[in-house]
C-alpha positions as CSV (number, residue, x, y, z in Angstrom):
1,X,27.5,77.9,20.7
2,X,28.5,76.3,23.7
3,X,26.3,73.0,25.5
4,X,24.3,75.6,27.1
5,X,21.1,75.1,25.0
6,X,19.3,77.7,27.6
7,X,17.7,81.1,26.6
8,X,20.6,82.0,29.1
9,X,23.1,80.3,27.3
10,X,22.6,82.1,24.5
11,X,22.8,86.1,26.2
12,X,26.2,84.8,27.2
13,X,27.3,83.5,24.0
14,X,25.6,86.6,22.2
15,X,27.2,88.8,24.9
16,X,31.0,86.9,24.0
17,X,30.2,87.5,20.3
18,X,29.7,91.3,21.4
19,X,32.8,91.8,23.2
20,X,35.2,89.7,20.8
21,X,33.9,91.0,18.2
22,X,33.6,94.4,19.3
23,X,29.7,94.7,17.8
24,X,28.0,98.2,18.7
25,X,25.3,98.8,16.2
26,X,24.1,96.5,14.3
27,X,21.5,98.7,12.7
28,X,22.7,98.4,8.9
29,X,24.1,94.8,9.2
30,X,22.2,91.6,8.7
31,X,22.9,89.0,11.3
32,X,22.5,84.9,10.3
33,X,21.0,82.5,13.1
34,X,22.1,79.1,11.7
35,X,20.1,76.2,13.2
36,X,18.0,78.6,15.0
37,X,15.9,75.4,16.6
38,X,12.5,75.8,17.4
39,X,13.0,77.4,20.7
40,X,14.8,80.8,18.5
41,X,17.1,81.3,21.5
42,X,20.5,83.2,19.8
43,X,18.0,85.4,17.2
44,X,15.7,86.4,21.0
45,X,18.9,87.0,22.6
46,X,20.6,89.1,19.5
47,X,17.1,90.8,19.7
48,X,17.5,91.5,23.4
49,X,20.8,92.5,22.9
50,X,20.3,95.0,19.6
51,X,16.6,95.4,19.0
52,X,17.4,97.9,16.2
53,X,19.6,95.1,14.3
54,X,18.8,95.7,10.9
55,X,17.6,92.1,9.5
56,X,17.6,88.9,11.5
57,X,17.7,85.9,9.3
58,X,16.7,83.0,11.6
59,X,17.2,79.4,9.5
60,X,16.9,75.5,10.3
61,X,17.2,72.7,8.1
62,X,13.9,71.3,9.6
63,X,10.6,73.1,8.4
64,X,8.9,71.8,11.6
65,X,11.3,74.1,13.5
66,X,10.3,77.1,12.1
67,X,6.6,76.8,12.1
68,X,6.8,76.1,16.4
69,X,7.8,79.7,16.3
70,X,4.0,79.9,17.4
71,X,4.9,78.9,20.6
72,X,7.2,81.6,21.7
73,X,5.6,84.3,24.1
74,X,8.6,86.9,23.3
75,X,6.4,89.9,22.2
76,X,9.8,91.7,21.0
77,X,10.6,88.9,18.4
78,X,7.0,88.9,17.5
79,X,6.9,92.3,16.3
80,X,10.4,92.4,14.8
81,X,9.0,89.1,12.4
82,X,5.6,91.1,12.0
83,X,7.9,94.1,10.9
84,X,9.9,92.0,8.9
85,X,13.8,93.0,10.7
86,X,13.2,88.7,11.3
87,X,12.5,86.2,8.3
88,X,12.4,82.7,9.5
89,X,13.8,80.3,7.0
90,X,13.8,76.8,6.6
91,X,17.1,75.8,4.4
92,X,20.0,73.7,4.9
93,X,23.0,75.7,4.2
94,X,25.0,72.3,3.2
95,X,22.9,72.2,0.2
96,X,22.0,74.9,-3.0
């Protein structure tokens, strides 16, 4: 992602994603948010963007990041982790 570390930022580089990659559905595909930050703003936007995707796997390296998920007021991303389509992760990718 781009320097733009904005909930705006993030619709445009989901939308940029979406066009280069020519994504439609993403109803049987599982989609990775790596360093999601506690602020969740590319797994809200890919949300916004394709709220039937069918997992959302939303990971940081820092526990503490995950668990200020509380703070969000985005009642879509709150149902889709009370459905389970989001897990929240904390795991470093760098290490097994």
């Amino acid at each position: 992602m781009d320097s733009d570390r904005t909930f705006g930022g993030a619709i445009n580089f989901v939308t940029k994603c979406k066009n280069e990659l020519k994504w439609e559905d993403l109803s049987k595909d599982t989609v990775m948010d790596v360093g999601c930050g506690y602020n969740f703003y590319c797994s809200r936007a890919i949300l916004h963007q394709f709220p039937n995707v069918g997992r959302l796997i939303a990971l940081d390296k820092h526990p503490s990041m995950i668990m200020k998920r509380r703070l969000i007021k985005d009642e879509l991303f709150e149902s889709k982790i009370l459905s389970n389509i989001v897990q929240c992760c904390a795991a470093d990718i760098e290490i097994r």
